[in-house]
C-alpha positions, 0 to 999 in steps of 0.5 A, a space after each residue: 603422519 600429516 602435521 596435525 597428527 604430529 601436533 596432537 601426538 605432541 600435545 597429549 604427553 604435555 597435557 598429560 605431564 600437566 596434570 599429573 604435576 597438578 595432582 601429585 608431587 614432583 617424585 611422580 611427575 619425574 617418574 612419569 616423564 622418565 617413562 613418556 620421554 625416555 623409554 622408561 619400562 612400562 610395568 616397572 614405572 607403573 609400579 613405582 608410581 603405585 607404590 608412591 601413591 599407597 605411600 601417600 595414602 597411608 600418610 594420610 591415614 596417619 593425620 585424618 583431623 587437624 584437631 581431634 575432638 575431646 571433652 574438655 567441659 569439666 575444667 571450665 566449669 570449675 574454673 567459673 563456679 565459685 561455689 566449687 572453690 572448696 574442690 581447689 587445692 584437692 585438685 591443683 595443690 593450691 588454693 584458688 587464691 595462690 592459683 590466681 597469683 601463680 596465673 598473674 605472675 607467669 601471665 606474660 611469658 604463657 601468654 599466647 595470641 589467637 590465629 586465624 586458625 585456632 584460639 590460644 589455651 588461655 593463661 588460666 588453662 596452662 597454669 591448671 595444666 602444669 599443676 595437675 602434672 606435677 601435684 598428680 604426677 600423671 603422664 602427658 597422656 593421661 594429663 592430655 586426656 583429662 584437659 582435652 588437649 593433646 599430648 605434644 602441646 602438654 609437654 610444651 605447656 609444662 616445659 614454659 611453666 616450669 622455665 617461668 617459674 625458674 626465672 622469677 625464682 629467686 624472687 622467692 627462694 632466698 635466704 634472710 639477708 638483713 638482722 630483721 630477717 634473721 632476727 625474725 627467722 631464729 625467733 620463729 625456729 625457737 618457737 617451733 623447735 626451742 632451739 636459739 640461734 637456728 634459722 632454718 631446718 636442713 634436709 635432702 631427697 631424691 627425685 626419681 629419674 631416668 636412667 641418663 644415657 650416659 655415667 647412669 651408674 653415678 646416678 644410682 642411689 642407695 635405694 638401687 633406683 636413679 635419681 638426682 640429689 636435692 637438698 632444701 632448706 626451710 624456716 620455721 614457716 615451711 618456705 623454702 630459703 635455699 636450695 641445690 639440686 642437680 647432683 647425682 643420686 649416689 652422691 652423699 648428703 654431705 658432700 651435696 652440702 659442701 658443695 653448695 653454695 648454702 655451705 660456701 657462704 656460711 664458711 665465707 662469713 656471708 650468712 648466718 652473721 647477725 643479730 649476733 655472731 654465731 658460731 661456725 655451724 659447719 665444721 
């Protein structure tokens, strides 16, 4: 063999390699360069290499589209004709007008900015979102479907809803903490209800779960389903004034108040002290 022989026979593996390290990734190229250098088998390492390649294929059979397409026309049209506004609160629990303060309140911590690749969901889109999940109770999927968005970026949207809702609300949850405020309170439960002295009305519930990985049998209720504990507290308004969660649902409703902090300030003389001093409500 003369030396331009050698030069070719030298040349063609590496072009060889080169083309194989542009077309495929790095697990091929050193299954190919196993089999060209150093002996390799040759059935075996071409079908380790056909096995890597159906691998490959199938991946991509998983992820045909970056975005799938799906009607998304309906929520449009009814966030833009006015005339549909009576249609509002049947839909998403609320009227148009709460809609839009909601909107406005969590504007800046949904608020997301346009890429090159796609344009952000607006604010007004992900507010509708969380709302018709929660009000309707239906699932990622389904609320997915309705909206035209997938499953994964439901889930996303809900969870910014709901921690934004969490931080600002103490903002509106709150017990009356001045003679004004309570004297403005008793008088709306006397109205109501002709009884003196009340503030607010007191009650429990049990929002359904899961069954936690672990101590699922605490979250047993009564009901032999699992749950969590919520107690709320209302005024002669219907707005909420205080509120504990969190507890187990086999956890009984006295002992959720107890622990409350509702219960910690009341027997602390903190709350319920004015315009009058009432008597110890809890014993």
């Amino acid at each position: 063999m003369d030396q331009q022989e050698r030069v070719v026979f030298s040349i063609v593996p590496i072009l060889l390699l080169i083309l194989l390290l542009r077309r495929a990734r790095g697990t091929r190229f050193l299954l190919t360069y196993n089999y060209l250098d150093l002996g390799t088998n040759e059935s075996a390492a071409v079908s380790l290499i056909n096995r890597r390649r159906q691998r490959h294929r199938q991946r991509n059979a998983r992820r045909q589209a970056w975005v799938y397409l799906r009607p998304q026309g309906w929520f449009e049209e009814m966030y833009n004709n006015r005339l549909l506004r009576a249609l509002w609160k049947d839909h998403f629990r609320v009227t148009r007008e709460t809609f839009d303060f909601i909107c406005q309140l969590v504007e800046r911590d949904l608020q997301k900015e346009d890429t090159r690749l796609r344009k952000a969901i607006p604010v007004h889109k992900r507010v509708a979102i969380a709302l018709w999940r929660y009000g309707c109770g239906n699932s990622y999927r389904t609320t997915g479907i309705t909206f035209g968005i997938g499953k994964s970026t439901i889930i996303k949207i809900c969870d910014e809803f709901t921690r934004a809702l969490i931080q600002k609300k103490d903002d509106f949850i709150k017990f009356p903490s001045d003679e004004e405020e309570l004297s403005l309170a008793i008088r709306r439960m006397k109205s109501i209800a002709g009884l003196p002295n009340v503030v607010g009305a007191l009650d429990g519930s049990h929002v359904e779960i899961k069954a936690p990985t672990s101590c699922h049998e605490d979250y047993l209720n009564r009901k032999q389903k699992y749950s969590i504990n919520l107690q709320g507290t209302v005024d002669g308004t219907g707005m909420f004034i205080d509120d504990s969660t969190g507890w187990p649902g086999s956890m009984p409703d006295a002992r959720v108040l107890r622990l409350s902090s509702l219960y910690r300030k009341a027997t602390n003389d903190e709350i319920l002290t004015e315009p009058e001093k009432l008597s110890k409500v809890f014993p």
